[in-house]
N, C-alpha and C positions, 0 to 999 in steps of 0.2 A: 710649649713654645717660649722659647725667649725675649725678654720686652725690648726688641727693636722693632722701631714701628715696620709696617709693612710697605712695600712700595708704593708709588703715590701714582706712577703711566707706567706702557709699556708702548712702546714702536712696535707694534705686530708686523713691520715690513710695509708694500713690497719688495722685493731685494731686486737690485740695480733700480734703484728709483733715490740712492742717496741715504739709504739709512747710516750708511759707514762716517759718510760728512756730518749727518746729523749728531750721531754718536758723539764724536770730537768736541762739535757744538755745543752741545747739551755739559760735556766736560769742563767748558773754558769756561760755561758760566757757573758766581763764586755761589748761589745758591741752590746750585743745582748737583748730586751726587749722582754716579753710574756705578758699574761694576768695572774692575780693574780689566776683567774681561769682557768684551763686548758680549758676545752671545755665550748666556750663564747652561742653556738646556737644560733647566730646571724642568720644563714643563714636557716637554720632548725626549729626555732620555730618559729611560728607568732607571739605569742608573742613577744620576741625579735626584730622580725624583726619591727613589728609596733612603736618601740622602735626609730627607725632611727639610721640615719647610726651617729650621732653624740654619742649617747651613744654607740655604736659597738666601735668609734674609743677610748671613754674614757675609756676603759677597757684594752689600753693599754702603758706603760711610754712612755713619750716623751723625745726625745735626743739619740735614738737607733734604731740599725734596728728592726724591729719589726716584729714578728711572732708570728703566731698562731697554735695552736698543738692541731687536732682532734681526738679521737681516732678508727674512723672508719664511723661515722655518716655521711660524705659527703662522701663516698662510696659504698655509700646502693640502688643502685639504682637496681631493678626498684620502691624498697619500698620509699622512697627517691627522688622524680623529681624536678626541674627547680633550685639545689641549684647549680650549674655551668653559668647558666645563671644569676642568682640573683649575684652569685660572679661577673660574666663579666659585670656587671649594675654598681657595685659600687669601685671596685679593677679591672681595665682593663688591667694593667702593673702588677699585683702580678705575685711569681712565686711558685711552687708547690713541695713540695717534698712527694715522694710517698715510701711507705714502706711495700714492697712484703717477702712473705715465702713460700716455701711448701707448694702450694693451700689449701693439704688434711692435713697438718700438722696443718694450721692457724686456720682452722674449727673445727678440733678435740678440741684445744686451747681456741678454744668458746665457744662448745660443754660442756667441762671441766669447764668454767667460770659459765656457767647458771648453769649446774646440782650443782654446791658449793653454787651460790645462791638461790636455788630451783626456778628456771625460767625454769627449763628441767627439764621431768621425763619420757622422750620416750628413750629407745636406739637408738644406734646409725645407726639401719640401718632403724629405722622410724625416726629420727632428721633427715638423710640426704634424705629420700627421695621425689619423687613427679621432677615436672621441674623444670630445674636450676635456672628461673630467679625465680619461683616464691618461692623457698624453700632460705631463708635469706642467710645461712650456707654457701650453694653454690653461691650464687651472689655476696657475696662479695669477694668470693674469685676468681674471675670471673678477673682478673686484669684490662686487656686488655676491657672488654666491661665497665669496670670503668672507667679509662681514657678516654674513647670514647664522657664520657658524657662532658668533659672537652677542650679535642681538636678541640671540636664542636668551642670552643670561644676563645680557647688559641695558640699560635703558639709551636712547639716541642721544641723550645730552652728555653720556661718557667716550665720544668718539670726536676727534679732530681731523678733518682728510685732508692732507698735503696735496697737491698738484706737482709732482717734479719739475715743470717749466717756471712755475713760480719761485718754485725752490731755488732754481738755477739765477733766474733772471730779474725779479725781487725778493731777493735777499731776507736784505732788512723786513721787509714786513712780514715778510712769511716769518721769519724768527720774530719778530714779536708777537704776531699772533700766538706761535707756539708757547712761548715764555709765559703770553697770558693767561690761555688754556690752562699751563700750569701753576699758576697763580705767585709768578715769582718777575722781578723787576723787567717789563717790557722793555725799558729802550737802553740794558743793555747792549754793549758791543765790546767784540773782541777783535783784531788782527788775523786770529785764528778762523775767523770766519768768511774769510778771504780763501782758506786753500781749500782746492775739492779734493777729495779722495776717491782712488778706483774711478781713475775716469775712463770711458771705452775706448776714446782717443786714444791711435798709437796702442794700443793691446799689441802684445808678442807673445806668438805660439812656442812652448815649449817645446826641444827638441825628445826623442823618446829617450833620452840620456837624461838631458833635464828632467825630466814628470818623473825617470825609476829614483835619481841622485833625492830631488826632495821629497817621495814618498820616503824612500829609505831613509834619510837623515835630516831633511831640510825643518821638516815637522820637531822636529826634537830637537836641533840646534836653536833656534827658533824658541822654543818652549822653554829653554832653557836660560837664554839671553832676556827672557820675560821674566826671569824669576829673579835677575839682578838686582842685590838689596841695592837701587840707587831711586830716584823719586821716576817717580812713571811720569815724565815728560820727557826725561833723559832713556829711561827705559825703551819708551815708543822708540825714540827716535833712533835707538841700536840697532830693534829687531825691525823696521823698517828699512835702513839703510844697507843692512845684513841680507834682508828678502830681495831688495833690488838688486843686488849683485850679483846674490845666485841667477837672481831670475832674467837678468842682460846677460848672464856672462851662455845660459843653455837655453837661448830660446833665439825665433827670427821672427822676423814684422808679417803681419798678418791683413791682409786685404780685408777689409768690409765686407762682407757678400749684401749681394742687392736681388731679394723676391723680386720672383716674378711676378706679372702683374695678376694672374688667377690666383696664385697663392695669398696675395693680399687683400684682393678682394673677396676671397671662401674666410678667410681669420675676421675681416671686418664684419661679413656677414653674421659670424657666431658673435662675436662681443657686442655688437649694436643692439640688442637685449642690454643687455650688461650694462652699457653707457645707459643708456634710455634712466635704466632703476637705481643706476648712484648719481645722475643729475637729480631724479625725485629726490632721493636720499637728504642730498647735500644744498640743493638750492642753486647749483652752479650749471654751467655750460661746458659740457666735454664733447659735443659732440664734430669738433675740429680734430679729435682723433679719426674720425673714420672719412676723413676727405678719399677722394676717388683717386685711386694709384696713378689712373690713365694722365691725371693731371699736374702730375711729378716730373 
């Protein structure tokens, strides 16, 4: 192994719970390092993995604390096994910050992600059904049996849990909390921490021209406008600006779908276990996730 030290957190997700704004976050601040790439899939591909832990560690600057921001991938379990053990093999001191929502809100939020990439075209009361660990939708939204796969290797003072409503709506303190956690200048601020990213608002459904156009190309034009030797602020901002035009120019606006009220109340019924054992966990009150649909 080579002496760069090892990373210091990781974001295990949830994905649509705001890791992608976090990611950013974590970037604008000056003592804090990420990978050039958001999600490295060190611990997830075998490919990568066969790669060794020397190329995992060059992926990210030296002379910082160092994080990693997943956005949902090490969360996936039961699709998803041994990446908590594979972390506790090579990062035995990391520490983890975890990023919860509205179980049935976060799913919807995913639900919403695939059908705009045409990755879904079941509704939504055949996307969410079948058993929970085995339907994606529901397992990752599963908090508490996520975490589980982790505590198996980790002690509870190496874990941070985000609230995405907090995230959203206090800000500042939630980023300092997190700054603290990481033991780097709390009251920190950036301008940068003003923009959200991949908000659900306004999603547009790609047309089936659009989804073949950027499977076929859009992936590679993309990857390739990332590789531009110019400074990764300017870089983001290419292949950002480059994704949204493919992605206005083949796709159309996309209604919200609204469960019905059995469907919401059978998803609340499975995760109110779930809340119950990450309020123990955590010390906090979630249990304003599982309000009564009727009363919507």
């Amino acid at each position: 192994m080579n002496d760069r030290p090892l990373p210091d957190a990781v974001c295990i997700g949830a994905s649509k719970c705001g890791t992608t704004s976090l990611h950013y976050y974590l970037h604008a601040h000056p003592e804090i390092g990420v990978p050039r790439q958001k999600e490295v899939h060190f611990f997830l591909d075998p490919g990568n993995w066969r790669r060794g832990v020397d190329w995992y560690l060059e992926q990210f600057p030296s002379g910082k604390v160092r994080v990693e921001s997943f956005g949902g991938g090490y969360t996936h379990f039961p699709m998803q096994q041994g990446v908590a053990r594979r972390m506790a093999e090579v990062l035995p001191h990391v520490k983890f910050i975890y990023m919860v929502r509205d179980p049935v809100e976060r799913m919807l939020s995913r639900y919403i992600h695939n059908v705009c990439e045409c990755l879904e075209k079941a509704p939504p009361s055949a996307a969410f059904a079948g058993d929970p660990l085995g339907n994606p939708y529901i397992a990752e939204s599963l908090y508490f049996t996520q975490l589980a796969q982790y505590r198996e290797f980790f002690a509870d003072d190496r874990f941070h849990v985000i609230e995405y409503d907090d995230f959203r709506h206090r800000r500042r303190a939630t980023l300092s909390s997190v700054f603290r956690f990481l033991g780097v200048d709390e009251t920190f601020w950036s301008p940068a921490f003003d923009v959200v990213r991949h908000p659900t608002a306004g999603k547009r459904r790609k047309t089936d021209f659009g989804a073949a156009l950027h499977l076929r190309f859009g992936r590679h034009l993309l990857g390739a406008l990332g590789r531009l030797p110019v400074p990764m602020p300017a870089q983001r901002w290419v292949t950002h600006r480059s994704d949204q035009a493919l992605y206005w120019l083949f796709s159309r606006p996309m209604e919200r779908p609204v469960l019905e009220r059995a469907l919401r109340q059978r998803l609340n019924d499975i995760f109110r276990p779930e809340v119950a054992q990450l309020e123990a966990f955590t010390g906090r009150r979630f249990s304003h996730w599982l309000a009564d649909p009727g009363a919507e």
